[in-house]
C-alpha positions as CSV (number, residue, x, y, z in Angstrom):
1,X,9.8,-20.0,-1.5
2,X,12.8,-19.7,-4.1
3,X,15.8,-17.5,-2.0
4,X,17.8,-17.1,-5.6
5,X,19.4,-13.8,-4.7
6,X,22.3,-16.1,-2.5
7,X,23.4,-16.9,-5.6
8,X,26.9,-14.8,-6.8
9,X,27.3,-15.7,-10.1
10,X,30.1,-13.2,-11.4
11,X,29.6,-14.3,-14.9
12,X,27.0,-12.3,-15.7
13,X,28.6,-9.2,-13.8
14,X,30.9,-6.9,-16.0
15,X,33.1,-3.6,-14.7
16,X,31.1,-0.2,-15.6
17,X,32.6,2.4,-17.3
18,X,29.8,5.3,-16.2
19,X,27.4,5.8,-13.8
20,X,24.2,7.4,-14.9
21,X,21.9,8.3,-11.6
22,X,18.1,8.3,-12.9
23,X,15.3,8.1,-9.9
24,X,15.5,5.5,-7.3
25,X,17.8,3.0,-9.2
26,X,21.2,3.8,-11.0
27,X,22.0,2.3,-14.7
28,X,25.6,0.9,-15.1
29,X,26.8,0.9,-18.7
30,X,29.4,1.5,-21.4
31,X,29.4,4.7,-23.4
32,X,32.1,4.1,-25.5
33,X,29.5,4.3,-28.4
34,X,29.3,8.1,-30.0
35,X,25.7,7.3,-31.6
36,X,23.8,7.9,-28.5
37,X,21.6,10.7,-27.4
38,X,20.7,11.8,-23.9
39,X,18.2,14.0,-22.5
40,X,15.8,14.7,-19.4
41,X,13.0,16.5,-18.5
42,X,10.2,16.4,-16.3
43,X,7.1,14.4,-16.0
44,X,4.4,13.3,-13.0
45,X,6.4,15.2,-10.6
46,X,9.3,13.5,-11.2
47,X,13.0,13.6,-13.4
48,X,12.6,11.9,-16.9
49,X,15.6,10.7,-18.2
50,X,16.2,9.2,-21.6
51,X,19.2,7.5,-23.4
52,X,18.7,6.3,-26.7
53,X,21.6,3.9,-28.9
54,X,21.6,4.0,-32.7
55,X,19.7,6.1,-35.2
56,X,16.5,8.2,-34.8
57,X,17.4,9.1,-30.9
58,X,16.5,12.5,-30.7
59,X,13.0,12.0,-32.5
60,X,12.2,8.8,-30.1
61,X,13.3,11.3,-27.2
62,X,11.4,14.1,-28.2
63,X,8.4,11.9,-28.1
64,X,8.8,9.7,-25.7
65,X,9.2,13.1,-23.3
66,X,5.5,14.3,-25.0
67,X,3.8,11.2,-24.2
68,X,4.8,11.4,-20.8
69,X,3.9,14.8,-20.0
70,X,0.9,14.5,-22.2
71,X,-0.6,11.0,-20.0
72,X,-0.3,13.3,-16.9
73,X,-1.8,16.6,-18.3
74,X,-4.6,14.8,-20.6
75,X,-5.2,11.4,-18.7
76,X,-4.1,10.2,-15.4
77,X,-3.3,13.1,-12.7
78,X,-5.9,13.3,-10.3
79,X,-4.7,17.1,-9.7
80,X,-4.5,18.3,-13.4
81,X,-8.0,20.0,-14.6
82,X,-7.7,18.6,-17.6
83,X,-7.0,15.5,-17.3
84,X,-9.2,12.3,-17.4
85,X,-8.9,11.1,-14.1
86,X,-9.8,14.6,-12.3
87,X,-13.4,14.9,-14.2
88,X,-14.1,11.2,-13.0
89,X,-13.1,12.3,-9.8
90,X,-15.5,15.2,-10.0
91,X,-18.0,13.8,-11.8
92,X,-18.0,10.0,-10.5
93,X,-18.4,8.9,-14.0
94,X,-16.9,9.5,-17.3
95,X,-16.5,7.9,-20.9
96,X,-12.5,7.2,-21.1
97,X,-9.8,7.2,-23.9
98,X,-8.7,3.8,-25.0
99,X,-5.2,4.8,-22.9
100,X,-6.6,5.5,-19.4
101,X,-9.4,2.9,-19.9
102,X,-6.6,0.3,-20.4
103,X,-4.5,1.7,-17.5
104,X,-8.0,1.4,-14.9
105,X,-8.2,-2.2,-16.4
106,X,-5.4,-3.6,-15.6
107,X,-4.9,-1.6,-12.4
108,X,-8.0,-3.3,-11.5
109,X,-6.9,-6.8,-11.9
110,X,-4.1,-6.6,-10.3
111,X,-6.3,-5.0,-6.9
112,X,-8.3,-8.1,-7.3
113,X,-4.7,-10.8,-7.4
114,X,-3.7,-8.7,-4.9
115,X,-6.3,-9.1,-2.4
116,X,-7.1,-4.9,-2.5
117,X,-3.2,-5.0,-1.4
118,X,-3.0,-2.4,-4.5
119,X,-5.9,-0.1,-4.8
120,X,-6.3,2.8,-6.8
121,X,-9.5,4.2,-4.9
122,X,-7.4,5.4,-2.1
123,X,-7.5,8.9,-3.6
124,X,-9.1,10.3,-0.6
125,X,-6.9,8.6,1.7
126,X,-3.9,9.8,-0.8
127,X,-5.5,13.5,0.0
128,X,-5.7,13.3,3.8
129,X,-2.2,12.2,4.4
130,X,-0.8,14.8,1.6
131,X,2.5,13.3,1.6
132,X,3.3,15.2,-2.1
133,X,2.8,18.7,-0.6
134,X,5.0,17.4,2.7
135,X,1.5,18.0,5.4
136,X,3.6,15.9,7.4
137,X,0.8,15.4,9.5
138,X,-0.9,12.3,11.0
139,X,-4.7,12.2,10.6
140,X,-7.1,11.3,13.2
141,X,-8.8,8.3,13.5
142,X,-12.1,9.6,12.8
143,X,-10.6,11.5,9.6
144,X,-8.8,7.7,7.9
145,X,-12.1,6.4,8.9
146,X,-14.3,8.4,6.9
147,X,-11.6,8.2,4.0
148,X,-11.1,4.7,4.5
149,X,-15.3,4.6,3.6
150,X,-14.9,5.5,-0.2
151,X,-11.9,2.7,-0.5
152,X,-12.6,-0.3,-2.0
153,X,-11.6,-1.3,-5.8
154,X,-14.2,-3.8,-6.3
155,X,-16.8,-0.7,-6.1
156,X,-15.6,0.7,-9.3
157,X,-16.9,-0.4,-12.8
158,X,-15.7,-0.2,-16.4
159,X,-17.6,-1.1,-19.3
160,X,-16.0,-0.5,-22.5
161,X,-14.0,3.0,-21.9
162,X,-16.9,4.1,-19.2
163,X,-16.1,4.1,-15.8
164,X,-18.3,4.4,-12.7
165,X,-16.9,4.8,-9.3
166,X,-19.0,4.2,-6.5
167,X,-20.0,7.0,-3.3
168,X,-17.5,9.1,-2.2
169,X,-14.8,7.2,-4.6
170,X,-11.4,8.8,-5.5
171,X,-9.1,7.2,-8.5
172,X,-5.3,8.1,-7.6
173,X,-2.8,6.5,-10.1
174,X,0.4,7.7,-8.6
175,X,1.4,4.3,-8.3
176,X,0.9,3.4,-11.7
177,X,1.7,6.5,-13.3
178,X,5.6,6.3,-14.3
179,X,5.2,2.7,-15.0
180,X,2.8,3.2,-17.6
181,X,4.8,6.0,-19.0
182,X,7.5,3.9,-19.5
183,X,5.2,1.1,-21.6
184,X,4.4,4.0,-23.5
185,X,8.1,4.6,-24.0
186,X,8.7,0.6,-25.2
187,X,6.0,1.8,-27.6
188,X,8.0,4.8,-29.1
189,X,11.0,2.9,-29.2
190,X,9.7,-0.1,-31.3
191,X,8.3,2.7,-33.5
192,X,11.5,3.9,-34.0
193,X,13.3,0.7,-34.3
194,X,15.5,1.8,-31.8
195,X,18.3,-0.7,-30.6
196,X,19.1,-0.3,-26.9
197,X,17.9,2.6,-24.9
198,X,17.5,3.1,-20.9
199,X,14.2,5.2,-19.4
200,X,13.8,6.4,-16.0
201,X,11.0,7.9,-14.5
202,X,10.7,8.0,-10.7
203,X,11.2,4.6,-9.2
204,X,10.2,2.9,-12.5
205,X,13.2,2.0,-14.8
206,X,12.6,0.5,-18.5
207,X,16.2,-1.1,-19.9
208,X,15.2,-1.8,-23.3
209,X,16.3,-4.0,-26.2
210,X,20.3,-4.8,-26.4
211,X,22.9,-3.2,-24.7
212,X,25.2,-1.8,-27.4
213,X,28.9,-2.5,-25.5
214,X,27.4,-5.3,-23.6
215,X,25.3,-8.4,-23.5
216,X,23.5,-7.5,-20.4
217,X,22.2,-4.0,-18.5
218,X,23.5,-3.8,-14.5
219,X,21.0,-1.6,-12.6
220,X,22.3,-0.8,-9.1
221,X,19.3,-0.9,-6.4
222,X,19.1,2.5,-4.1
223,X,20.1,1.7,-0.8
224,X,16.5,2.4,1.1
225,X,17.9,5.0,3.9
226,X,16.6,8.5,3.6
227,X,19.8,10.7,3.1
228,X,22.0,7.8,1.1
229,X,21.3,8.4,-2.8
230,X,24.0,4.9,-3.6
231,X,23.1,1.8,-4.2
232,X,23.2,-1.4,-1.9
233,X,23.1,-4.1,-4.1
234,X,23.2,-4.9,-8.5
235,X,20.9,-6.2,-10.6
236,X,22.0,-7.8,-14.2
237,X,19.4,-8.0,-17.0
238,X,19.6,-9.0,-21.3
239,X,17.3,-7.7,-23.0
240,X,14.5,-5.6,-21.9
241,X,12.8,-5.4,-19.1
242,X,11.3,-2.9,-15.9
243,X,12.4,-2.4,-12.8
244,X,10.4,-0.6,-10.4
245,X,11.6,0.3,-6.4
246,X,9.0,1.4,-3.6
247,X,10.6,2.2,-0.2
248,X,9.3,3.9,3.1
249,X,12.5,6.5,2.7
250,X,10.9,7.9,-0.3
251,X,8.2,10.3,1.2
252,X,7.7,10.3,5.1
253,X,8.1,11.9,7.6
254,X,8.7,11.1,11.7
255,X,6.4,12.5,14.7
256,X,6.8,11.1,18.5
257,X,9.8,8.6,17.1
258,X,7.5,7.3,14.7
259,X,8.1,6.9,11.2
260,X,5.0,7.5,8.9
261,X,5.6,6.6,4.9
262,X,3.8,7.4,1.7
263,X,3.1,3.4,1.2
264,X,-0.4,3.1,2.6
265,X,-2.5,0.2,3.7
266,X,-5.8,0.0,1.9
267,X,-7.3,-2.0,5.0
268,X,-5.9,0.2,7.5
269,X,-5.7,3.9,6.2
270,X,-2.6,3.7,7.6
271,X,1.2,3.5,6.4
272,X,1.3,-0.4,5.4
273,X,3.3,-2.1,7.9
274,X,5.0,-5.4,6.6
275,X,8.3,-4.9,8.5
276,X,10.4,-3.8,4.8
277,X,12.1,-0.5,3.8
278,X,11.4,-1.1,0.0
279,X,10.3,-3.7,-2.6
280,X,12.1,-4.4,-6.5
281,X,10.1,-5.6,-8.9
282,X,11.1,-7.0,-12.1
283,X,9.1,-7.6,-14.6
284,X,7.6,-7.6,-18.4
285,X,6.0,-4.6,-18.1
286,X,5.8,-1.0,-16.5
287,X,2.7,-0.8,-15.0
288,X,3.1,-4.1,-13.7
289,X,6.4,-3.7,-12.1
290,X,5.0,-0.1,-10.6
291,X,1.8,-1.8,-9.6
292,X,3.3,-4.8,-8.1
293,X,6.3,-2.9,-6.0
294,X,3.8,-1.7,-4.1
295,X,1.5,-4.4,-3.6
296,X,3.8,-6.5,-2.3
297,X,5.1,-3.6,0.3
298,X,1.9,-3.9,1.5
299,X,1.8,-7.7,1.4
300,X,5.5,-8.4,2.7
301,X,7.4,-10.9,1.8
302,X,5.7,-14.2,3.0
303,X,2.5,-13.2,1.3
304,X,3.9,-11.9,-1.9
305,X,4.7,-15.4,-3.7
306,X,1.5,-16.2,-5.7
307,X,1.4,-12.3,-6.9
308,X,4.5,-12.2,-8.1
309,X,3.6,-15.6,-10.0
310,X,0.9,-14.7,-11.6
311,X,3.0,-12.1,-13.3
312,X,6.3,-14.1,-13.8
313,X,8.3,-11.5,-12.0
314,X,11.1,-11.3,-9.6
315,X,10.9,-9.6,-6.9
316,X,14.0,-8.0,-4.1
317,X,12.7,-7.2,-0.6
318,X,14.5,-5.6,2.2
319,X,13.3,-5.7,5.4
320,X,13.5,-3.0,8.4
321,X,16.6,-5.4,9.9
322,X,18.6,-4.9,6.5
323,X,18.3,-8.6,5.6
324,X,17.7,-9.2,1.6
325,X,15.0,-11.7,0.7
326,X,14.3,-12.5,-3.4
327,X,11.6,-14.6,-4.7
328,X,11.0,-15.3,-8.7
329,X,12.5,-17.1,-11.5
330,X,13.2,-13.9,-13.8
331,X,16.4,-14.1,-16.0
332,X,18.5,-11.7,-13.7
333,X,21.7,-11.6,-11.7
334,X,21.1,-10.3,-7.9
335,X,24.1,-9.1,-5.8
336,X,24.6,-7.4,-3.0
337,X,27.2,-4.9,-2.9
338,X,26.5,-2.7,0.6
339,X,28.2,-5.1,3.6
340,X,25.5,-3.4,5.8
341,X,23.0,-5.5,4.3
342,X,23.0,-9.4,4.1
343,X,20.9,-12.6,2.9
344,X,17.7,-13.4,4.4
345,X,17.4,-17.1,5.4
């Protein structure tokens, strides 16, 4: 495997003159340009924050913020009556928009590269943990095993924009969600011809087109500990790109010294176990980078190679002993910054 993120190159790194703190990651950049607008709002449960360079910012804002809100409302949330995704859930079939057709597509091929590491049937499962509303409970075996029963990607089927799931199926695209809100942000901004511009929602972080004060982007990496909110390592980038962080400190909770995360195992019912605190993934796309952050959690590190090539991304693990692994050949900069954590062999 390719251990890249031992290499220091200071080149590429540059002093930041602001921090801006947006989801799991934090953006590093110059703001010594006075054409740049800067909002946030809310969207699928989590804080959506938008900086735009250049002309048109506000407009690309306003509706980048729309789109957002309006994939959760209209297409994707499993708890939203009028969404998409909760009359398949109800109805086990449904005729789809072109939008949520295209998210179940390619959320389905990457369940299939994955092995079913990534699986967006595990609605059921999703539900009997309850980690959004904080149940903070551990089911019984006899409950994960009847929700373990309507698991299972391969039982689903799309034709055209109709979608079919099979007995007792659930569709839960949490961990898709944000990611494809920020591909529908890439969209606004090449609408808008906007020049550089940085979107966070959640874990998920799009740093798009140029960097007005400098050639590349610096994204610091969360440090994956439940109460630290800093950053344990950098990431540079040109150009754009996503960056998307799952990590067990995000939603869990502990019972009898045992510490139960939101990252389950589609094979298990249970919280995956791979021996990491979180997974970066960086890649060309949002639902991708989402999608594969959490596949390889599941996977770890040793079984995460081919996945991550299939997709040409580049991926940053951390394992429960703090040690750093990276594997990929994207166009990025890795460095660690925290002394508590240190190269993997």
């Amino acid at each position: 495997m390719k251990h890249i993120g031992k290499k220091r190159t200071a080149a590429y790194i540059f002093a930041a003159a602001a921090v801006i703190i947006i989801g799991a990651v934090v953006i590093y950049d110059a703001l010594s340009r006075t054409d740049t607008y800067e909002t946030a709002s809310v969207a699928m449960g989590s804080v959506l924050s938008v900086k735009i360079y250049g002309d048109n910012g506000e407009e690309a804002a306003e509706e980048i913020i729309e789109r957002a809100q309006s994939a959760e409302t209209q297409y994707i949330s499993r708890y939203k009556e009028t969404s998409e995704i909760y009359a398949l859930n109800e109805n086990g079939t449904g005729e789809l928009s072109d939008f949520t057709a295209e998210i179940i597509s390619k959320a389905l091929e990457i369940s299939e590269n994955s092995g079913g590491a990534f699986d967006i049937t595990i609605g059921n499962l999703s539900s009997l943990w309850d980690f959004d509303n904080e149940k903070n409970t551990v089911p019984s075996e006899d409950e994960i095993t009847e929700a373990l029963e309507g698991c299972g990607y391969e039982k689903i089927t799309l034709s055209g924009n109709t979608c079919t799931l099979g007995e007792n199926q659930t569709v839960d695209l949490g961990a898709v969600g944000k990611g494809a809100a920020c591909d529908a942000a890439a969209e606004v901004l090449s609408e808008y011809e906007i020049d550089g511009a940085v979107i966070s929602a959640g874990g998920t972080v799009l740093v798009y087109g140029e960097n007005p004060d400098n050639e590349y982007w610096t994204v610091g990496i969360r440090t994956p500990e439940k109460d630290r909110e800093d950053n344990f390592a950098a990431l540079t980038v040109s150009g754009t790109a996503y960056i998307s962080t799952s990590g067990s400190y995000e939603k869990s909770f502990e019972e009898d010294g045992v510490l139960y995360h939101h990252i389950l195992s589609p094979e298990t019912g249970m919280p995956a176990q791979s021996g990491l605190l979180s997974v970066t993934v960086v890649s060309g796309g949002g639902l991708v980078s989402d999608a594969l952050s959490t596949a390889c959690f599941v996977l770890g590190y040793e079984s995460s190679a081919d996945l991550l090539d299939m997709y040409n991304a580049f991926g940053i693990f951390v394992t429960e002993d703090k040690e750093v692994l990276t594997y990929g050949d994207m166009t990025c900069v890795f460095e660690i910054t925290d002394d508590e954590y240190v190269y993997g062999d």
